[in-house]
N, C-alpha and C positions, 0 to 999 in steps of 0.2 A: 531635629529628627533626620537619621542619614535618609541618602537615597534611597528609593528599592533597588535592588541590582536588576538589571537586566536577566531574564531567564535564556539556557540556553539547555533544549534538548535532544539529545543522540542516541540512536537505535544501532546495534548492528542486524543483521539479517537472526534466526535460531536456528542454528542445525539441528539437524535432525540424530535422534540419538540410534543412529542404526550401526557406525561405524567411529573409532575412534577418529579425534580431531585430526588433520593434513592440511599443509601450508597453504591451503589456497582460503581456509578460514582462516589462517594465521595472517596473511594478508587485509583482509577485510577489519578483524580487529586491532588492527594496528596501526589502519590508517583510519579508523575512527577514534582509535585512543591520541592520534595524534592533533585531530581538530577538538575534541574534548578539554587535552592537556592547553591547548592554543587558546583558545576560549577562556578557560580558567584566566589565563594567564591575564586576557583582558577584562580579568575584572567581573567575569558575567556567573550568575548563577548555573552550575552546570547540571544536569541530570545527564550520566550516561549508563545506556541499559543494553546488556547482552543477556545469555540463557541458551533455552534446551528448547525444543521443540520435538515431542515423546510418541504423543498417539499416531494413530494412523499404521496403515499397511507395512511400513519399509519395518520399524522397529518390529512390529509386531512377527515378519519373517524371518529378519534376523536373530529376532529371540527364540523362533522356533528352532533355528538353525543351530542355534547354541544350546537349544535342549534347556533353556529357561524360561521361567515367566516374563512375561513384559516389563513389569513395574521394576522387576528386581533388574532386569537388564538395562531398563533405562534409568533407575538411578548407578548403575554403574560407570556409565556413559556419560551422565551428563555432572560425575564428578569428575571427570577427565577432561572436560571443557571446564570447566571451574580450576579444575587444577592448571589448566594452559594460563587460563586470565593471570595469575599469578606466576607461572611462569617466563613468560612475557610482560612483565610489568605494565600490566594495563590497568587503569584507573578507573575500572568502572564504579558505580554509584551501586549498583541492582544485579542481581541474576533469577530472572525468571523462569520456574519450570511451569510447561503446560497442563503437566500432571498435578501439581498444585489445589488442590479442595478448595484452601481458606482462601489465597488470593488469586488466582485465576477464573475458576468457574464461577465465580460471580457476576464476571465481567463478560463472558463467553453465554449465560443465561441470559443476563442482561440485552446485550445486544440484540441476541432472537426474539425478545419481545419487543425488542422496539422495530426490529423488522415486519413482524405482524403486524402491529399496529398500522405502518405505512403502508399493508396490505402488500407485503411482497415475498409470502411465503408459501409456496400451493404445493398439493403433492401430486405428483403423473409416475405413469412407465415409463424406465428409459432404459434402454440400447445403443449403447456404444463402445467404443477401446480406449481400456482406460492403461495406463502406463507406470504402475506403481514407484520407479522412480522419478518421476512431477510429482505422483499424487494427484493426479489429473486425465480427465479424460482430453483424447485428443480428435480431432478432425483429420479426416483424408490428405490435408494439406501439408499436417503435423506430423504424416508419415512416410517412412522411405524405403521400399521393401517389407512391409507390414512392420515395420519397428521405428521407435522413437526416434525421431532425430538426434535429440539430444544424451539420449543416453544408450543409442545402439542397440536397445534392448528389443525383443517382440514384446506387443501389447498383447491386452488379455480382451476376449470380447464379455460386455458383462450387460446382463439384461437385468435391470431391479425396477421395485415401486421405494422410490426416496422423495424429497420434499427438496423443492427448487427455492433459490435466488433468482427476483428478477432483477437480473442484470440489464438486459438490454433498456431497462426501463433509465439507467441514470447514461450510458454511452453518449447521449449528447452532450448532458452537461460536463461528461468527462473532457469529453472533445475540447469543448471550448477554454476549460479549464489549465488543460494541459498545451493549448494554441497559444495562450494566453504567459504562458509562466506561472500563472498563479499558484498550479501544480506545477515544478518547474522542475525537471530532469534534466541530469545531468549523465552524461554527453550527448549532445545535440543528436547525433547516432542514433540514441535508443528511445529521443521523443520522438523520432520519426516512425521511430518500429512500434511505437504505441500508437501512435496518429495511423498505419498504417494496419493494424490489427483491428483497431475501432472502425474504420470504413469501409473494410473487407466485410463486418456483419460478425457480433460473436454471440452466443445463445444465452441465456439465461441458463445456469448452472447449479448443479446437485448439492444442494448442503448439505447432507446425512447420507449414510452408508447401512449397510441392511449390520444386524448386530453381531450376527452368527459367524462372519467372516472379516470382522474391523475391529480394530482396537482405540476406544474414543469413551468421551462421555456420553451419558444417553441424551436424549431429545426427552424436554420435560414431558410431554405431552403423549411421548410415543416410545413404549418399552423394545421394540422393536426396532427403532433406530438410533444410531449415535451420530454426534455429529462428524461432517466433514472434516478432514485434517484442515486444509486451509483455514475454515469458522474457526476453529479451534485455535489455529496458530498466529493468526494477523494481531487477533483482539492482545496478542502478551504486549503488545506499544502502549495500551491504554490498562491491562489488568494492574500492571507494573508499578501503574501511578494511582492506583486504588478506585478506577472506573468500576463501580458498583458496590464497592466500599467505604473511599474516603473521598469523597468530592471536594475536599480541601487540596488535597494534592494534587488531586487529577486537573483540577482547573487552574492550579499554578502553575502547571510545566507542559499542559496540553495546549497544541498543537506541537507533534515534533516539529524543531527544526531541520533536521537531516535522518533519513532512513538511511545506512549505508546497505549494503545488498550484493548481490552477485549478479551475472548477468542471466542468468536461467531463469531465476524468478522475476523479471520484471513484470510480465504479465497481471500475475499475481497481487505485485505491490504497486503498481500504475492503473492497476483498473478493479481487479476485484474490491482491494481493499478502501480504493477512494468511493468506490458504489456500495462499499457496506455501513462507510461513515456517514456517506448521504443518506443512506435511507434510515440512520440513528439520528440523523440532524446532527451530525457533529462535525466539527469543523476537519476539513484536511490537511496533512502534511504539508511543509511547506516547501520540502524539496528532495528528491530521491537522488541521492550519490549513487554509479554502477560500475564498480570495477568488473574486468575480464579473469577470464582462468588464468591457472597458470600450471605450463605443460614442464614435461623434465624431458632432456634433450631434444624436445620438438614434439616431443610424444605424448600424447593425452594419458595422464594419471590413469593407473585402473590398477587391483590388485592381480589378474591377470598377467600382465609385464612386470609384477614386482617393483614398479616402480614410483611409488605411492613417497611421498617426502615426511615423515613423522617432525614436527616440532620440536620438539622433547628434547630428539634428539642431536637436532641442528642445533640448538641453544646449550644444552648440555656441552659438545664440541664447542663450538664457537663460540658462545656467550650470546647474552641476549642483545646487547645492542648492536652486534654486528651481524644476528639475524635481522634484527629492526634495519638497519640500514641498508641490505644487501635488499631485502620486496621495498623500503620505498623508492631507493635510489633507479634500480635496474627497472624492475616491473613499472612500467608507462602506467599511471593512476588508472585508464579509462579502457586500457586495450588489454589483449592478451600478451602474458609474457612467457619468459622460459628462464628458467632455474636446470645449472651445474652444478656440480661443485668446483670443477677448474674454473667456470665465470665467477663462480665465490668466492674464490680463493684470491683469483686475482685481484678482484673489488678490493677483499679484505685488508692485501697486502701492499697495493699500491694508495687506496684512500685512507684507509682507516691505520695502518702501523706506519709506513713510510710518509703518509701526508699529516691526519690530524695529532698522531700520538708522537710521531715525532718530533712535530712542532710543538709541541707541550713538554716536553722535555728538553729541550735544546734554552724555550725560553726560561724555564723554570731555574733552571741548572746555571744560565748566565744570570737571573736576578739573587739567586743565593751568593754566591760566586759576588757578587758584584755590591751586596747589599744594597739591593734597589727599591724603594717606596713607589707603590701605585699613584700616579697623580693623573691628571682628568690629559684626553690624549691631544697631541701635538696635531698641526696641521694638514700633517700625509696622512695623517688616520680619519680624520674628522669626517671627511666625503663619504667614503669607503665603507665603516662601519655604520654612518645613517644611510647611504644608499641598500646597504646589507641589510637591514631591518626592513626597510620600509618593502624591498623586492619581496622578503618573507613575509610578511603579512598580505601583502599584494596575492603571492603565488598559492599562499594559503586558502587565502579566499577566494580562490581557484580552482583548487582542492588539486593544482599541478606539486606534489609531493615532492618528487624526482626535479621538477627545474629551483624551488626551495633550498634542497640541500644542494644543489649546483653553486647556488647564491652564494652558500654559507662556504663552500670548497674553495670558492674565488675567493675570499679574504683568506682565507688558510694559505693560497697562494701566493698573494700580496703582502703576504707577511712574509713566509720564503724567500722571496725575491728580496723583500726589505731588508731580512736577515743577511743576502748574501751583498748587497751592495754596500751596508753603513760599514758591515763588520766588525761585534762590540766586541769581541773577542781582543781585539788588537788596543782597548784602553784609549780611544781616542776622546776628545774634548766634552762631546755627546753622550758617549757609551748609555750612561744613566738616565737620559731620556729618552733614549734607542729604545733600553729594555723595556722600560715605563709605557710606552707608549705600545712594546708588543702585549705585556700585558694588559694592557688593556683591552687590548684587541682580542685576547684572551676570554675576558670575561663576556666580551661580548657576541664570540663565536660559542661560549656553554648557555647563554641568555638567550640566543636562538638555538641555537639543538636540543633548548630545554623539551621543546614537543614533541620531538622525535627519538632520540638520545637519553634518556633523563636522567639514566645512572651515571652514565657517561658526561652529561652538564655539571649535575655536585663533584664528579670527580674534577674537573676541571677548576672550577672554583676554591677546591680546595685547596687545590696545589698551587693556585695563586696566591693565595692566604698565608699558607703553609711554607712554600718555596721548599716544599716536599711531593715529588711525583714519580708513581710507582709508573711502571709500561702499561699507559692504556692498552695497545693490544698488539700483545707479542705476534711476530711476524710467524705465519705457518712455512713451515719449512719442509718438504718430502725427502 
């Protein structure tokens, strides 16, 4: 009987369907599709799961705004994020919407009762500023000039009778948890801002929203209220795998291994959501990935400046792998970056047409030319291409994105160089193990860029095969 495989399972964050997708979600699935694709590669059972995230206030005003229904506007929405997965060649398993009857709100029901149960469900008055883009009410601390930090915005003041999460009730065990690694975040950076948010004191929080003014599903028990977008939106990690439906599945792939996420919601995914799995008795995540934004010429995205980056349209232009490569390469995994298009260009032109695809043509071109058979690689290669592997799975499992493909560039170089010193062109005694040995080298720079790259990996391969190779990527010219 074979093995079992090893399970291995990945979330990206769910945007919210209030605004067409922008590269700063294009980042986040990209670098989850690339530890998906990695994973696969060793062997391991993959679950990877993106989606929509529908209710709640943001869509519900945007839909006003467009003079449409909710529902209708958020399946428009969140075909446009379906449609990016595919655009971007990402390899997800699952796309969950929250708005989902059959499989979400089973799993969003489910969980409220098991909060009850643990007795941590009560209803009070509450007064305070809530900020409709968090989705969150905020604290005096949370604000600057009576408006959100993070979103600039002014908050709204809002007095209801809704039904709490005691939160404060799991904060210790969060603590120690997240002290510990056991919940274990990544970058060091943003355990602290958790460890530092939990010691400050944070309240137990509104799960439902009054109905007359929110767009959600209702609270069984209460026609009057719906729930909280957060209730609503955390539970798609566990609806996904049939948490209240299919306990076959859900217990095969549950506990995620990796949340990916943004930096705005960590709050959310390092403390609500591990105090909501305690108090279901379910086991926690096993570790929160947080990349940074990413600004266009230094300047924070906003439709306001018109300077919003569409997808779509960067991959359309450029191609998709050399969007893929221009956010993992540039954009630092954990920090915030910045996106041009003169820094695209450049990337594009110096790494991707002048370094990778030129070198695929040059060798390709001399093993036709030359009638050269692949054979296993000579002794300059041997070091170089296992140190090259071994660096990218090392860096991988890092989640340093950007020093990974540095790895893979350094053999691209080493091969340049190699090319310019034997010199097969000239027919020398060698030439045929020259070439032999760059191809090889060949297959083992598409064998790594398979994660990142992947149209870009078969193409490489094939032209080895083939000793036929079109221009990976034509040089932009203005």
């Amino acid at each position: 009987m074979a093995d079992k495989k090893e399970k291995f399972y990945i979330t990206t964050s769910i945007p919210y369907t209030n605004a067409s997708p922008h590269i700063g979600f294009a980042l986040e699935i990209i670098q989850a599709d690339v530890l998906a694709r990695y994973q696969r590669a060793l062997k391991k059972d993959v679950f990877f799961l993106t989606g929509t995230d529908e209710h709640g206030q943001k869509t519900l005003k945007a839909a006003e705004a467009a003079g449409r229904k909710p529902l209708e506007f958020a399946d428009e929405l969140s075909k446009k994020f379906q449609d990016l997965t595919k655009v971007l060649n990402i390899s997800n398993d699952d796309f969950i919407r929250t708005t989902d009857q059959k499989r979400h709100l089973p799993a969003v029901n489910k969980l409220w009762e098991r909060y009850k149960e643990s007795g941590d469900i009560y209803k009070k008055k509450y007064k305070g500023f809530y900020c409709s883009g968090c989705e969150a009410f905020k604290t005096q601390k949370e604000l600057f000039d009576g408006k959100c930090i993070i979103h600039q915005r002014p908050v709204e003041e809002i007095e209801e009778e809704n039904y709490f999460f005691r939160l404060s009730k799991y904060l210790p065990e969060i603590k120690k948890l997240v002290e510990k690694d056991e919940l274990k975040i990544i970058p060091e950076s943003k355990k602290n801002e958790i460890l530092g948010m939990i010691n400050q004191g944070l309240e137990d929080v509104s799960f439902s929203r009054a109905k007359e003014k929110y767009w959600g599903w209702p609270v069984p028990e209460d026609e009057s209220q719906v729930f909280y977008v957060w209730q609503d939106a955390l539970p798609n990690y566990i609806s996904a795998l049939g948490y209240g439906t299919d306990d076959k599945q859900f217990k095969k792939y549950w506990p995620a291994d990796v949340h990916c996420i943004g930096k705005d919601i960590v709050k959310f995914h390092a403390v609500y959501w591990p105090a909501m799995l305690l108090s279901a008795k379910l086991d926690l995540p096993k570790l929160i990935f947080i990349h940074g934004f990413i600004n266009v010429d230094g300047q924070k995205m906003s439709k306001s400046l018109g300077n919003v980056i569409d997808p779509f349209e960067l991959a359309n232009k450029y191609g998709v792998d050399a969007v893929r490569y221009y956010l993992l390469r540039e954009i630092l995994p954990t920090e915030d970056g910045d996106f041009t298009y003169e820094k695209f260009e450049q990337r594009h032109n110096a790494d991707l047409a002048s370094g990778l695809g030129n070198l695929v043509s040059r060798v390709v071109t001399l093993a036709k030319k030359n009638d050269v058979k692949l054979k296993k690689p000579g002794s300059d290669f041997k070091k170089i291409i296992s140190d090259t592997e071994e660096n990218c799975q090392k860096l991988l499992g890092e989640f340093k994105f950007n020093e990974a493909l540095k790895s893979i560039w350094d053999l691209i170089g080493f091969c340049d160089k190699y090319i310019n010193e034997k010199k097969p062109w000239e027919n020398n005694t060698d030439t045929k193990e020259v070439i032999s040995d760059l191809l090889g080298a060949l297959l083992d720079i598409a064998k790594n860029l398979s994660p990142f790259l992947p149209e870009t990996s078969e193409k490489i391969k094939e032209a080895v095969k083939t000793k036929k190779s079109d221009i990976l990527f034509p040089k932009i010219i203005k």
